[in-house]
C-alpha positions as CSV (number, residue, x, y, z in Angstrom):
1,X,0.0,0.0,0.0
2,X,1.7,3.4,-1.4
3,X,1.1,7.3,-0.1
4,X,0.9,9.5,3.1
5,X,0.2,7.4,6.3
6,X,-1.5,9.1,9.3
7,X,-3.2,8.5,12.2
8,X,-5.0,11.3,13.7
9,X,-4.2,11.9,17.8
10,X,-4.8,14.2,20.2
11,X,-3.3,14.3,23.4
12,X,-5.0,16.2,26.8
13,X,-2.7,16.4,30.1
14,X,-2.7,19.1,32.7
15,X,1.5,19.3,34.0
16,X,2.3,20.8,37.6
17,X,5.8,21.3,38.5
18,X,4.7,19.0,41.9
19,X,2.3,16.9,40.3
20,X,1.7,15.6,36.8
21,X,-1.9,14.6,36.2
22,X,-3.7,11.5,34.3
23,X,-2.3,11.7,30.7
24,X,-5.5,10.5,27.9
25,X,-4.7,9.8,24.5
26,X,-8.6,9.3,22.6
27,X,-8.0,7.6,19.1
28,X,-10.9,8.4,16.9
29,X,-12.2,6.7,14.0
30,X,-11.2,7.2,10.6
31,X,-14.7,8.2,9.5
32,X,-14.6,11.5,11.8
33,X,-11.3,13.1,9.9
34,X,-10.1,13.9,6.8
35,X,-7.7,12.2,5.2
36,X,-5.3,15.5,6.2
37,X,-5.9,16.6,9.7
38,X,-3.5,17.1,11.6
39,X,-2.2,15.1,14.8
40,X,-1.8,17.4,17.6
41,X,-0.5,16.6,21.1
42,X,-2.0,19.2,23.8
43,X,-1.0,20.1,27.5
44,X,-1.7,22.4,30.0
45,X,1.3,23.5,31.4
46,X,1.1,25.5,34.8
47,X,3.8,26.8,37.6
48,X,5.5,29.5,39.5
49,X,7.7,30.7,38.1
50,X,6.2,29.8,34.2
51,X,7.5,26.7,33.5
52,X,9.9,26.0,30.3
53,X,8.4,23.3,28.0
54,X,10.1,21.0,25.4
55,X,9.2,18.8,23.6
56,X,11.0,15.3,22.7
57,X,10.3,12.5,20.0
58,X,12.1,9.4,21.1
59,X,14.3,11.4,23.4
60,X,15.4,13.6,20.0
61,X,14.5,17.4,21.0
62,X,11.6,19.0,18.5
63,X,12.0,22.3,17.5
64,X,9.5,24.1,14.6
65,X,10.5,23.2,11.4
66,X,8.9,22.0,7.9
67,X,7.6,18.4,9.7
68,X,6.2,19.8,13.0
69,X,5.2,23.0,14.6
70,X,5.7,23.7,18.4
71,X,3.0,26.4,19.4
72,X,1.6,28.4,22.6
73,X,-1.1,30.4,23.7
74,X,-0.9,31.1,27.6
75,X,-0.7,27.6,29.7
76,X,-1.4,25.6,26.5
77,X,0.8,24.0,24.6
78,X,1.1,21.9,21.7
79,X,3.1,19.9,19.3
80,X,1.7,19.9,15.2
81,X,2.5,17.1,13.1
82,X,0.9,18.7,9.8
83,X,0.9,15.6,7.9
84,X,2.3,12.2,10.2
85,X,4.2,9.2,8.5
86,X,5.4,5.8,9.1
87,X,8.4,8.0,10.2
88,X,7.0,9.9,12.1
89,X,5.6,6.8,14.6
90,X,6.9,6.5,18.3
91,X,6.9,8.2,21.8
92,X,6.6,12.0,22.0
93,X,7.4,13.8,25.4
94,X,6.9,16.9,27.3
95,X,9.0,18.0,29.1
96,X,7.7,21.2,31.9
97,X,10.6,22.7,33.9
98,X,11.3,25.4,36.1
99,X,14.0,26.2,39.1
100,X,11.9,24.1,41.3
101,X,12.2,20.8,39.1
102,X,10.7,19.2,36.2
103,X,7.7,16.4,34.8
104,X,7.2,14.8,32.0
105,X,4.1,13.5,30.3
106,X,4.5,10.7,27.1
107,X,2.6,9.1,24.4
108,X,2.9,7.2,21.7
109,X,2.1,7.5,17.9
110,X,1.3,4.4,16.0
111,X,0.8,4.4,12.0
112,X,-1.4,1.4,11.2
113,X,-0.6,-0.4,8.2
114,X,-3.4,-1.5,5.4
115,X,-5.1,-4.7,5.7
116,X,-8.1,-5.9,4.1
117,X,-11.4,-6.0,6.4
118,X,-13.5,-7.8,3.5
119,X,-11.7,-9.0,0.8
120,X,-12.3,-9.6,-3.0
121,X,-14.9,-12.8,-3.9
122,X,-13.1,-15.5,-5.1
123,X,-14.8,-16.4,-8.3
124,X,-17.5,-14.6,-10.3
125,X,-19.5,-16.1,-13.2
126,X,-21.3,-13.8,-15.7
127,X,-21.9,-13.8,-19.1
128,X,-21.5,-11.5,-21.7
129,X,-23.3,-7.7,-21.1
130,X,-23.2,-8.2,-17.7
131,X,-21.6,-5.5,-14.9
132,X,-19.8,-7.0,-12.4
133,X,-18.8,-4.8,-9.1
134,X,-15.8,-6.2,-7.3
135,X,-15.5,-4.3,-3.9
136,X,-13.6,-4.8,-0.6
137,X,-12.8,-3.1,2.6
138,X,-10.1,-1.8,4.0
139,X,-8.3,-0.7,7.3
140,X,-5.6,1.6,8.2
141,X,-3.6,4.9,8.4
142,X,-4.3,7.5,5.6
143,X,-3.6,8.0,3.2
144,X,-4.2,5.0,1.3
145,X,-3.9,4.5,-2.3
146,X,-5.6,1.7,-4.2
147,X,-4.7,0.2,-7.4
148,X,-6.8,-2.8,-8.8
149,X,-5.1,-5.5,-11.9
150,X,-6.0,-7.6,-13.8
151,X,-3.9,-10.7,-14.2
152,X,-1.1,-8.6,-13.0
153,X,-1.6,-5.5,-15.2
154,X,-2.8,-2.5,-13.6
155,X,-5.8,-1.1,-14.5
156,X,-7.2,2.4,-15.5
157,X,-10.4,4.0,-15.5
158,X,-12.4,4.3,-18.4
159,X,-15.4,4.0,-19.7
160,X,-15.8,0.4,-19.2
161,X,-13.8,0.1,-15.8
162,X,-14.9,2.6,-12.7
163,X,-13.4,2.9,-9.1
164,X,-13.9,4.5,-6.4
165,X,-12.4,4.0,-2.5
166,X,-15.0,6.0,-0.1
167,X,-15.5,4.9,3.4
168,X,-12.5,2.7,3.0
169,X,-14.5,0.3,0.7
170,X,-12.5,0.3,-2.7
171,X,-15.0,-0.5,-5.6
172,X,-14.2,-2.3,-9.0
173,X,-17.4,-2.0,-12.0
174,X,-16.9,-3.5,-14.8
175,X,-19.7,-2.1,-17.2
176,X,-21.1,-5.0,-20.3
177,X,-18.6,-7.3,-19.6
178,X,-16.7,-9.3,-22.9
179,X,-15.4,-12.2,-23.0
180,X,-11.6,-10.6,-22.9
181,X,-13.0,-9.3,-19.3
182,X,-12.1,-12.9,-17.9
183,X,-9.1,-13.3,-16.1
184,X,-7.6,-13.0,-12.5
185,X,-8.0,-9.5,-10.9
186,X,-6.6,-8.0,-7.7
187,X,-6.4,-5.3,-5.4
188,X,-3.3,-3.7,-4.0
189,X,-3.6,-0.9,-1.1
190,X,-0.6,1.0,-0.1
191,X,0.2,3.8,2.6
192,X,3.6,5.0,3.8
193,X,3.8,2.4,6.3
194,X,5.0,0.0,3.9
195,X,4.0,-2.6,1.0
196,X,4.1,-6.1,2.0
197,X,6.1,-8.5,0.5
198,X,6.2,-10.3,-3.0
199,X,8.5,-12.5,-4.8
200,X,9.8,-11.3,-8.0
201,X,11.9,-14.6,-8.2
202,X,11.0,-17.8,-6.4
203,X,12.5,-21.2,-5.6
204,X,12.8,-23.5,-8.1
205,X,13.4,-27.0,-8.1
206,X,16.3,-28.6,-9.1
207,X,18.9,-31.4,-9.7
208,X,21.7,-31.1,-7.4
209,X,25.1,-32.8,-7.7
210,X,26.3,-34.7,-4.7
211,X,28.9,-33.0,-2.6
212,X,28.0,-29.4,-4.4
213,X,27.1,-26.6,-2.4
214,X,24.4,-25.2,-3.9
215,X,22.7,-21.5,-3.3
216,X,18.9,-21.6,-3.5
217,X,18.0,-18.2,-4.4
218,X,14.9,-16.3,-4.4
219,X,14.4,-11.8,-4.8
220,X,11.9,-9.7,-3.3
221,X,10.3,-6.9,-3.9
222,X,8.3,-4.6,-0.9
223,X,8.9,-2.0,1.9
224,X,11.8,-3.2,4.5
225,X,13.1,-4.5,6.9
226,X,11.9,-7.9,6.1
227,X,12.2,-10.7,8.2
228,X,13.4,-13.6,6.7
229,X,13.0,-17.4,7.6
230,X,13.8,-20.7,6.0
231,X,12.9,-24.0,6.6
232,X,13.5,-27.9,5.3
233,X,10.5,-30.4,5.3
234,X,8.8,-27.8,7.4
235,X,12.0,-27.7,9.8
236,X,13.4,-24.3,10.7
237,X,16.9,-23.9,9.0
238,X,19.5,-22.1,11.4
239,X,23.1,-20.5,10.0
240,X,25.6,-22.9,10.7
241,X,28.6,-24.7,9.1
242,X,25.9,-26.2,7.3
243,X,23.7,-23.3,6.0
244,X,24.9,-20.3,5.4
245,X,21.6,-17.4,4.8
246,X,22.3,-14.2,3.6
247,X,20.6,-11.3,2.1
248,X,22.2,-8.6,-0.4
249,X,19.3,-5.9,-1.2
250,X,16.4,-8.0,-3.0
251,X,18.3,-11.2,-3.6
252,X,17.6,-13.7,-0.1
253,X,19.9,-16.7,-0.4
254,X,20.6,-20.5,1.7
255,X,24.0,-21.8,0.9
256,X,23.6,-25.8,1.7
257,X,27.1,-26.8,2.4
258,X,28.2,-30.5,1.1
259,X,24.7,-31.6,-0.8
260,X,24.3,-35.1,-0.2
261,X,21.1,-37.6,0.8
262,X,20.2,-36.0,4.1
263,X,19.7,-32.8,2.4
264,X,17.2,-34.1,-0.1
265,X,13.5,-32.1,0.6
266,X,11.7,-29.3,0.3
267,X,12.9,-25.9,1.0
268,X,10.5,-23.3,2.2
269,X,11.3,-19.3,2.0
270,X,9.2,-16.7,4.4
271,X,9.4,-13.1,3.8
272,X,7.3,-11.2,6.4
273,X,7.3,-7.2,7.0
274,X,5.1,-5.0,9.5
275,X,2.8,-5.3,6.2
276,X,2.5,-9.2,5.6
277,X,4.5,-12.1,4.1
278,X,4.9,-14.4,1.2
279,X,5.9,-17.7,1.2
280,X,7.8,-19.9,-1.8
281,X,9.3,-22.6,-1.9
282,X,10.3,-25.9,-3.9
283,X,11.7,-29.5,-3.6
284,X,15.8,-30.4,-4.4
285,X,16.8,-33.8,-5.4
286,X,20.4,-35.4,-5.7
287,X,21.3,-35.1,-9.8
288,X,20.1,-39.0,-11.2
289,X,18.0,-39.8,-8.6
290,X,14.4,-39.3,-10.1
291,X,16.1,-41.9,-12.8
292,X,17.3,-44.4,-10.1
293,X,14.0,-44.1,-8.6
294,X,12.0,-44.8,-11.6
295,X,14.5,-47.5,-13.0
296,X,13.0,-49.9,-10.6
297,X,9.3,-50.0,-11.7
């Protein structure tokens, strides 16, 4: 899921320089902003004498600049964050001082990622004329973008093929369907928080010759860091003197060391983000066996 990814919060605490009082932080439904409001983080700020306030995001010190705005009217205080990111996610902190000490108030700042609520039906069958609507729901942080396929080519709006994404339902219609409308479509959402991953190259099966080491390689595409697991015949694979797994950009690799019998099986990769994962994966024999195996029927 591509774009600007926000999540709308606003923070209410009243800060003594002996006493720092309940801290709320109300998250509000999607449905009650826009997709640009602002996040703002308000205190109440009171002492003798007037208290010096700062304000911190993950212990970094905020000043007013292009990405936030630190403002004040009297005993009220408040941090802007005109349009928050993925980057943007994590603990803010005022900070109320004066000669007679300090307290702090914190909160934290979560983006959500897309997911889908409601997905696409599996299967349709029309005929020809027909309008199909293909619709599904979505959740997460604004702002989301939407792009729908078909069998893996994006497609545009025209006067046969109208969406729409209101109320976080993204909407498909295909108007008097043809027969060249068949085919496998899809939905992709993206925000800032990330896209999930997908394989651009898989696993493939294959012949290996005993005593080789071979390097079973895969590449993927999506938003990191990824985390990346492999497994044999469902077995989690560790590094070792036997495996070596490394990672160089897009291109994920297992380095079996020695290839013999007991490495015979099938070899699973798992690519998982904040977003989601994608799993590939495929079987390695020893070179001649599938011929031994079949010379004695």
């Amino acid at each position: 899921h591509r774009g600007k990814a926000q999540k709308n919060l606003k923070v209410f605490c009243l800060l003594f320089l002996w006493y720092c009082g309940s801290f709320n932080i109300q998250h509000y439904d999607r449905e009650e902003f826009k997709t640009r409001d602002l996040n703002q983080l308000s205190v109440t700020v009171t002492g003798s004498p007037t208290p010096k306030v700062q304000w911190f995001f993950n212990s970094t010190k905020l000043t007013s600049s292009t990405d936030c705005k630190v403002v004040f009217a009297g005993n009220n205080h408040s941090l802007i964050l005109p349009y928050a990111g993925a980057q943007d996610e994590g603990e803010y902190t005022c900070v109320a001082s004066n000669v007679h000490g300090e307290t702090t108030c914190s909160a934290r700042l979560h983006v959500q990622p897309p997911s889908f609520v409601k997905k696409v039906d599996p299967s349709y069958l029309l005929t020809p004329g027909d309008s199909a609507r293909l619709q599904c729901k979505i959740k997460g942080s604004p702002e989301i973008q939407v792009t729908w396929f078909k069998n893996n080519k994006e497609i545009c709006e025209s006067n046969t093929h109208r969406m729409s994404f209101v109320n976080s339902v993204a909407v498909l219609d295909i108007l008097e369907m043809k027969v060249d409308d068949s085919g496998s479509y899809s939905c992709e959402a993206v925000n800032e928080v990330g896209k999930p991953p997908s394989f651009i190259r898989t696993l493939e099966p294959a012949e290996i010759v005993k005593g080789t080491n071979p390097v079973l390689q895969c590449e993927v595409a999506g938003t990191g860091p990824f985390e990346i697991s492999w497994y044999k015949d469902k077995k989690q694979i560790r590094s070792s003197k036997k495996y070596r797994l490394t990672s160089q950009k897009a291109v994920i690799s297992l380095e079996v060391s020695s290839f013999n019998s007991a490495d015979v099986g099938e070899y699973e990769c798992v690519i998982a983000n904040e977003v989601g994962k994608c799993i590939c994966s495929a079987t390695y024999i020893l070179k001649g066996q599938w011929e031994r195996e079949n010379s004695t029927y």
